[in-house]
Phi, psi and omega in degrees: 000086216276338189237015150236119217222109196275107178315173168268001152285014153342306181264348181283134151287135179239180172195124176215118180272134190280352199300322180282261179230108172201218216222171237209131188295048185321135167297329195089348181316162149076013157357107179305347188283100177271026153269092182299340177310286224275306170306341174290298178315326180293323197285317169326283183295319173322278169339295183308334192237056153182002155298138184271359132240068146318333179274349165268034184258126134282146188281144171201160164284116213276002186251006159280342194272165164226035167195168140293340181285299163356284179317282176328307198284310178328304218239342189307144185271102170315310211272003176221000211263115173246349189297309180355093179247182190192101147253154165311089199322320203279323187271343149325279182306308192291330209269283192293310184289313201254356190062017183277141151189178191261094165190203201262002165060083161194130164257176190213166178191118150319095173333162171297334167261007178107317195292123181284109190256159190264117191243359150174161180255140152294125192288004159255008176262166214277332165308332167323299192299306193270024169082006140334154134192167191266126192153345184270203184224141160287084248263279187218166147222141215040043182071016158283104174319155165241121187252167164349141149077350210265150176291086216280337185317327173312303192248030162277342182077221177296131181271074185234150177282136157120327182272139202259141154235152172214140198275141165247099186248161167293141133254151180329342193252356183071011168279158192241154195237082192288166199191112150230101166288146177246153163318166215189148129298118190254138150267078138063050163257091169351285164287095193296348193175134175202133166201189202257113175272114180253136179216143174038059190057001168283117174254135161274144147245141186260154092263127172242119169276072200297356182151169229231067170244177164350286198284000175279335179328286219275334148331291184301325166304318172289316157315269242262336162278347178274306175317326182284309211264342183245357182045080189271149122352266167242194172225137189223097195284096192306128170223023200290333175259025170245118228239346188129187164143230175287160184269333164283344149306310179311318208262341192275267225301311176325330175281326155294306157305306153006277193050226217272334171286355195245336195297149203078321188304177175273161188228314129225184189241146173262140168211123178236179186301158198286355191284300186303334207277323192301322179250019209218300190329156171178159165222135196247138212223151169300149174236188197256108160256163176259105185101072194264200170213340171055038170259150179317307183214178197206128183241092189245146166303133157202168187218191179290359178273339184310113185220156110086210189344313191302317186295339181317298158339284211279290203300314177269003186258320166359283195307332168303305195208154161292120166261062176286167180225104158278130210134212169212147161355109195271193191314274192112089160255079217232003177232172196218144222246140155278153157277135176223167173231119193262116136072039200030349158240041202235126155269131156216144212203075160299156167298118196208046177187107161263156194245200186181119180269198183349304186260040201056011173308130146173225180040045189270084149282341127299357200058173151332112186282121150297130205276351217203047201324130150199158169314147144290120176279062148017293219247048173214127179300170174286146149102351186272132219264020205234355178257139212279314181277068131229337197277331211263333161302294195294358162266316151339304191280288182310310197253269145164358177230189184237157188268075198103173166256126175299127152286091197279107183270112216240116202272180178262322192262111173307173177274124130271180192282180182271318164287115157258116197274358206145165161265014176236176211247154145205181156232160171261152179228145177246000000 
């Protein structure tokens, strides 16, 4: 198949949810080849032979279509695929490798009371700089209230470096603060906050993990040499905004929480379409990391954005240890896509995997249940022992119970990034 080209991530498992930062289901138009017959049938036959329900592919003229996205959406297994894409390679690769993409590095959400609150910054950007963080609330832009429900991506403009909006924000104390800022190439810090708690003769360790890219190895190595170095007790792994991403991060920090007692064991199992499984099926195992921590049980945060790698976690440390999940249900991802790069400017990334761990857990397509119903607290920085799904993991960890029953107040509106690239989730494979 001469117009697919399995990059060399061909093997990282990736796993990425858009609600957060990800990539937009593309049409596919203008295909520089200008026999399009012929880039369809390839795009076509592609699908037949690496979609993991390939035996649910309908038949069609894939040259009646006027896209690849077109194409895609014809034949997607509805009743379970919501992940499939077609994107733009280059904004694709940067986005995973380098942890790069263009917009203001902030996610958002609507609070229970309407208010669009800033739920985090990425420290390299200029909102950073200028004393962002998350609680606050987005007032207006370019002097437009932002009411209930409003898309903001929309009036942020062109996904271009250069372009200016200027902000009307709340800050916690309640005074309000304009800021105008222009789009940026953004970086990325993956691990948004890691410290130490120490209570009741305990040391915790905290970390909120916004996602699984490249570039998280070495964030989590450094995380994790701090953790060591501090002899931490337990852990309380934040996932509540990570949508995914690689799968060999994933398969990294388990083997840290993990350590020296899980290595070699299984971590998850690969399953693929029949065309596929003899030589592509496989388990994949904890490996020996360094500055591992080697604990017993684990308490992690999540919400309905926890998707796709973060369950990976949660799914493969199960068979191991107590997991608990503080919080709410996460998405329910439980399959994973090879990548390919079609016709060099395409990213396409069929569903072509399920995973299942130790104990054949899997096919959580509801997600994960939370053991430990709580609020995101919005309007409390990470790390505040006084923000309800933290205040509510650290009674747990103490105690052995929770501190009150949480009254679970529920917005309509997910969290996303200031780009919303799309709806779909997906993971990569190398």
């Amino acid at each position: 198949m001469k117009k697919y080209i399995q990059h060399k991530i061909n093997w990282l498992p990736v796993l990425i949810f858009s609600i957060l930062i990800a990539f937009t289901s593309c049409n596919g138009d203008d295909v520089p080849d200008p026999d399009k017959n012929e880039e369809f049938e390839e795009f076509y036959l592609g699908l037949q032979e690496w979609y993991f329900w390939n035996d649910q592919i309908p038949e069609i003229n894939p040259s009646s279509y006027s896209s690849l996205g077109e194409i895609l959406e014809a034949v997607r297994y509805r009743e379970l695929d919501r992940w499939s894409f077609v994107t733009e390679w280059d904004e694709f690769w940067a986005f995973l490798n380098d942890s790069e993409f263009i917009g203001y590095g902030f996610g958002h959400t609507y609070d229970t009371e309407g208010n669009l609150r800033i739920t985090y910054v990425f420290n390299s950007t200029d909102f950073y700089e200028k004393g962002v963080r998350r609680s606050w609330i987005i007032k207006a832009i370019n002097g437009t209230p932002i009411i209930p429900g409003t898309n903001i991506g929309n009036m942020l403009g062109a996904n271009q470096v250069g372009v200016t909006n200027t902000f009307t924000f709340q800050k916690p104390n309640g005074e309000e603060e304009t800021i105008i800022a222009d789009k940026q190439s953004v970086i990325m810090n993956t691990v948004l906050h890691y410290e130490v708690l120490e209570m009741e003769s305990k040391k915790i360790g905290y970390m909120v993990l916004q996602s699984f890219n490249s570039t998280t190895e070495q964030e989590l190595n450094d995380v994790f040499a701090f953790f060591a170095e501090k002899e931490i007790d337990d852990l309380i792994l934040d996932l509540r905004y990570n949508g995914g991403g690689l799968t060999s991060i994933a398969q990294q920090l388990s083997s840290l929480i993990g350590g020296d007692q899980l290595v070699g064991l299984p971590f998850t199992k690969y399953s693929f379409n029949a065309l596929k499984r003899d030589e592509y099926d496989r388990i994949e195992t904890f490996n020996q990391e360094d500055n591992n921590i080697s604990i017993n049980r684990l308490v992690t945060i999540a919400t309905g954005g926890t998707a796709s790698a973060s369950e990976l976690v949660i799914n493969g440390l199960r068979p191991y240890m107590d997991v608990k999940i503080v919080g709410a249900n996460t998405y329910g991802k439980p399959m994973g896509a090879n990548v390919f790069r079609f016709n060099t400017d395409w990213a396409f990334a069929p569903i072509t995997f399920k995973t299942k761990n130790a104990d054949d857990e899997g096919d959580y397509f509801d997600g994960l249940a939370a053991d430990i119903p709580a609020n995101d607290g919005l309007d409390k920085m990470f790390g505040d022992p006084e923000e309800e799904s933290l205040q509510q993991a650290l009674a747990y960890i103490l105690t052995g119970s929770v501190k009150g029953s949480s009254v679970i107040k529920t917005s309509p509106w997910p969290a996303v990034s200031e780009k919303d690239f799309g709806k779909n989730m997906f993971w990569i494979e190398k």
